[in-house]
N, C-alpha and C positions, 0 to 999 in steps of 0.2 A: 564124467563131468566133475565126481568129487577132486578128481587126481589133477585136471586141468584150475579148478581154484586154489588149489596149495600150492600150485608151479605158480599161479600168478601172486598169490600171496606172498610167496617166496623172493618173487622177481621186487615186489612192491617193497618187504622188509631191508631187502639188499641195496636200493637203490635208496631208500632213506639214509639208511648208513652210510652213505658215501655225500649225501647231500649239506651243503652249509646253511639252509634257509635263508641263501641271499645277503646268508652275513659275511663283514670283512676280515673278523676275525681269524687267528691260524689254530692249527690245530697241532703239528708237524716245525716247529720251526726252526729256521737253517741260520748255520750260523755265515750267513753271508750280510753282507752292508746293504741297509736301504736301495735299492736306484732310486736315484733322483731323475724327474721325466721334467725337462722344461721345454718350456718354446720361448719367443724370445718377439716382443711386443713394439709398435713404435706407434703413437699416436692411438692406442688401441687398435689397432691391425697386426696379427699377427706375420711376423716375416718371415717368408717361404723362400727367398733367393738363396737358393744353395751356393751360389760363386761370393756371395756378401757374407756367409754366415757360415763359412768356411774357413772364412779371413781371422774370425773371432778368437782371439786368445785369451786363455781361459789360465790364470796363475796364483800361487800363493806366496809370500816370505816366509819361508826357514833359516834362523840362523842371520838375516840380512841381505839372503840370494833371493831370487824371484826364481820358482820353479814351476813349467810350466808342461812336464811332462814327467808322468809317476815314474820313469824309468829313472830321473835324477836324483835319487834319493839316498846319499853316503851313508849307506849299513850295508856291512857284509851278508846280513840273513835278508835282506832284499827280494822277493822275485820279479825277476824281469818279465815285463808285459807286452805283450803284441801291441796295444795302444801308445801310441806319443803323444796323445791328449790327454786332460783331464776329464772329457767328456766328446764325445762325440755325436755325429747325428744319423739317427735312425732311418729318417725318410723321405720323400720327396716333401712333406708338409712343415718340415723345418722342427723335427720331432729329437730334440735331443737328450743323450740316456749317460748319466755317468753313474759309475757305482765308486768312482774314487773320492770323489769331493765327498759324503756321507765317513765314509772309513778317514780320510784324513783330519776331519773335523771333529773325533773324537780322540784324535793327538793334539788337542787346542789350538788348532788352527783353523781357526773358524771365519776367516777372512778370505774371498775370493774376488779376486777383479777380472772384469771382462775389458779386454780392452779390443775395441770397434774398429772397423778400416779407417773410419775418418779420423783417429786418432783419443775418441774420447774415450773413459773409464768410466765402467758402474761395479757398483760393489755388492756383493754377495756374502750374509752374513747364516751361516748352517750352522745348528748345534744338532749334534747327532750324539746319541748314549751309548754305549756296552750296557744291555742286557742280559741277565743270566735267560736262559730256555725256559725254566718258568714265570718267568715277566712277560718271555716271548709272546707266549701266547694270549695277552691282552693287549697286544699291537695287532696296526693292523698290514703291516707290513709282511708278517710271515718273517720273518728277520729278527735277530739276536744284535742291532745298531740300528733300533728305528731312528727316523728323523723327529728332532722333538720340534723344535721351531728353525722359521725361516723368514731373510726380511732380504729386500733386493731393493736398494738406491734407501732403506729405513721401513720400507711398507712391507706389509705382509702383502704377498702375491695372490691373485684370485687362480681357484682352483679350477680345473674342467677334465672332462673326461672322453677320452678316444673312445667310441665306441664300434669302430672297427677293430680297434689290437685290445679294447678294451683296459685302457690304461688311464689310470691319472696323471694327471702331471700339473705343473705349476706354469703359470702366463709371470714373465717377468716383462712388465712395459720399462723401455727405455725413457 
């Protein structure tokens, strides 16, 4: 009996160790760029038509070009990316994830325009940091480029959260 309570005492100290108490903060963290999770809003409804939200072109100015795919980018230490977007979408619920607009926003470019099938433009304003490893870990990103602030058409976006992939992400209303 004695030897079956130190195996559970043992099992109970091990998995506290591993536990966050539900906090968001990191413990471990990598030096990758925030993702940014949006969905993309019209009249407060979120838009789920993957053939319309497809169409969306997502671009910054460098230099006086309009770039609208991280592979355009004139430096030789460049790597080349499997993605031609700046963001793409995750799911059938209109679930979009970029990790480049976050990383390119901390080269002062902190200007994004979406531009719609119908022809119109909204604008996407991200400042995103370089932090050292130990700042990291009072983000709560898990990430060394948290996102600091975020405004889309001037507003700050309402937050929410997937609780099937378990993700937050920002509602950008048109």
């Amino acid at each position: 009996m004695k030897k079956y309570f130190y195996w559970l005492l043992s099992l109970l100290l091990i998995g506290l160790a591993f536990c966050n108490n539900g906090c968001d903060k990191c413990c471990n963290p990598t030096d990758l760029p925030q993702t940014l999770y949006f969905k993309i809003a019209r009249n407060g409804q979120i838009i789920t038509d993957s053939s319309y939200l497809s169409k969306i072109r997502i671009y910054y100015y460098k230099n006086g070009y309009e770039i609208d795919n991280p592979n355009d980018i004139d430096d030789d230490n460049h790597v080349l990316y499997d993605e031609t977007s700046l963001a793409s979408i995750t799911d059938s619920l209109g679930l979009f994830a970029s990790y480049f607009l976050p990383e390119i926003s901390i080269e002062n470019h902190q200007y994004f325009y979406f531009e719609f099938p119908d022809g119109t433009v909204d604008t996407l304003w991200l400042n995103a940091e370089k932090v050292s490893s130990d700042e990291a870990i009072n983000e709560s990103c898990d990430c060394t480029t948290p996102i600091k602030a975020i405004k889309f058409n001037g507003k700050i976006p309402n937050k929410s959260r997937d609780n099937y992939q378990y993700i937050n992400y920002y509602i950008f209303n048109k």
